[in-house]
N, C-alpha and C positions, 0 to 999 in steps of 0.2 A: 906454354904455347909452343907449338909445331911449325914448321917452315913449309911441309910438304906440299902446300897448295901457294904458298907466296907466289903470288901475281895472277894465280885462274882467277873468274869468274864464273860461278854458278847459278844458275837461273834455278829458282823455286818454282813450279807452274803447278797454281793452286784454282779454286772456284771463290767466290768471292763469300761462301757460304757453305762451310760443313767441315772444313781442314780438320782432321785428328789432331789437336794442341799438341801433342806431347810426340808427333810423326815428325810435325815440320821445326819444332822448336829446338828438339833434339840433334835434328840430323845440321839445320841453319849452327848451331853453334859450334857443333865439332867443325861443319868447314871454315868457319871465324877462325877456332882455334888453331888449327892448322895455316892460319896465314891465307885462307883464300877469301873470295870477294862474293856473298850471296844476294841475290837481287830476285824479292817477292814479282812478282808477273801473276796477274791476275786479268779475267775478262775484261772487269771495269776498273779503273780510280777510285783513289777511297782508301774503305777498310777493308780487311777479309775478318770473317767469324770466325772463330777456331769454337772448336767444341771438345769435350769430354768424351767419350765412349760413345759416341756418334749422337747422343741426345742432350747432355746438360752442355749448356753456353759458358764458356770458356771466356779469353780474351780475344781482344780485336789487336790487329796487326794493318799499322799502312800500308799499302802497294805501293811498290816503287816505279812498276810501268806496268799500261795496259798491255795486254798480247797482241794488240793490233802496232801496237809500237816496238814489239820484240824484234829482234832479228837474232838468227841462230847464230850468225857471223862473231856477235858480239860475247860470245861464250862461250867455255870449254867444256862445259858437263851441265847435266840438267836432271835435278829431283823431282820427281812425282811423290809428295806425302799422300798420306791415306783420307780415310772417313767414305763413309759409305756415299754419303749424299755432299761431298765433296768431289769424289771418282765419278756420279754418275750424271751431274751438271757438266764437269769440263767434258767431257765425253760428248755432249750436244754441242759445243761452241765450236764450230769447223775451226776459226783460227788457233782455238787450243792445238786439237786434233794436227792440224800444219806445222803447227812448233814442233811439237813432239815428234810427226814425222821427219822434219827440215834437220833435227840434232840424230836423227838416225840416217838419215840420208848423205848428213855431212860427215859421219862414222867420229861422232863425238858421242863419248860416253853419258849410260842414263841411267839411274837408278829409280826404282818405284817399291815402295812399300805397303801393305796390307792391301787397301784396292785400287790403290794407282795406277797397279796394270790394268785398267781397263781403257787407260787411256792409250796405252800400248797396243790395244787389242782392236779398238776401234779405229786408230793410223796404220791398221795392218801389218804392223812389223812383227809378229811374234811367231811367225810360220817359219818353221825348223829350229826354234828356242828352244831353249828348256829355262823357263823359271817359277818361282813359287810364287806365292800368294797369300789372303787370307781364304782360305778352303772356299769358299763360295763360289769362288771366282775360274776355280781349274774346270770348268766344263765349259764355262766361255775360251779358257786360253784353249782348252784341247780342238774345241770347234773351228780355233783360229789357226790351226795347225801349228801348234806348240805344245809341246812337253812340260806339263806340269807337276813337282816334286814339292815332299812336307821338309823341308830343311828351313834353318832361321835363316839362313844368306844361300842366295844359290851365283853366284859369280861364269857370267856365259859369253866366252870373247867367242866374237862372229866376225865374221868377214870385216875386217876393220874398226871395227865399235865392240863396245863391251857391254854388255847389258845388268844391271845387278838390283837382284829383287830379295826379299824379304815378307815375311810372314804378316808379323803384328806386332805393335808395340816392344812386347816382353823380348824381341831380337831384335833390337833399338844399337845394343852395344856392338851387336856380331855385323850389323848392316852399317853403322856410321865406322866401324873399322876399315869395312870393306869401299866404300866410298873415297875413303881419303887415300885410299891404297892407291886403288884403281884410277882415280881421278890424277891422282899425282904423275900414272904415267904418259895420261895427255898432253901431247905438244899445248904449249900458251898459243891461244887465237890471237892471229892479225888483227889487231884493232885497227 
């Protein structure tokens, strides 16, 4: 175990139904490892479904707070895991869509992996980015006025916030590097 995140908080923002298991399970325990705090955020209470390759049912995970209960104040970085039909539920839920924006507004760092940036895409923030994605997704980013590239991590410090996206699963190790990297150089939030 690492120190690098000792004392952040990292907000997960998932859909209560499609998370890629192996997106968010992955990237939640490299930030444990490193010493920082992650907190499931979901539309509703409950559980979230994780799934396999976006069709076989996985494990279930509690939510720790609904996103109507979130505040971006309360965190210093926020992940976007994948799955298709995880990315394109929170995508409808405007107060998803707000957090997302509210941690780019507050120039707190965000990572999203395979389709997460869509959630990026529909809070407007990815006009003059550059990040990647799972292929499907770059004619959305482009139409959003964002530069999209096939790299496993693409790491994009913008105007105060740092943006950091990833492919698909198989760049799991290159994205949770880059995470704890980048995360680490976040000031700790005023609680």
């Amino acid at each position: 175990m690492t120190n690098e995140l000792q004392g952040k908080k990292v907000a997960f923002l998932v859909a209560n139904s499609g998370v890629e298991q192996i997106e968010l399970t992955r990237s939640w325990e490299d930030v444990k490892d490193a010493g920082g705090q992650p907190t499931l955020i979901a539309p509703e209470s409950g559980q979230v479904q994780a799934f396999n390759s976006d069709v076989e049912k996985a494990d279930q995970f509690p939510v720790d707070l609904a996103v109507s209960d979130a505040s971006v104040v309360d965190y210093d970085a926020l992940v976007l895991p994948g799955g298709t039909t995880n990315a394109d539920k929170l995508r409808m839920v405007p107060e998803a869509v707000a957090l997302v924006k509210g941690f780019v507004d507050s120039s707190k760092p965000v990572a999203a992996v395979c389709h997460g940036p869509w959630s990026l895409v529909e809070a407007g923030v990815v006009q003059g980015k550059t990040l990647t994605s799972w292929p499907s997704l770059q004619t959305d980013i482009r139409n959003a006025g964002g530069t999209w590239v096939d790299e496993e991590v693409f790491v994009c410090p913008t105007n105060g916030w740092t943006l950091i996206t990833s492919r698909k699963p198989e760049d799991l190790d290159a994205f949770s590097k880059a995470i704890v990297e980048e995360f680490s150089k976040s000031r700790v939030a005023a609680r």
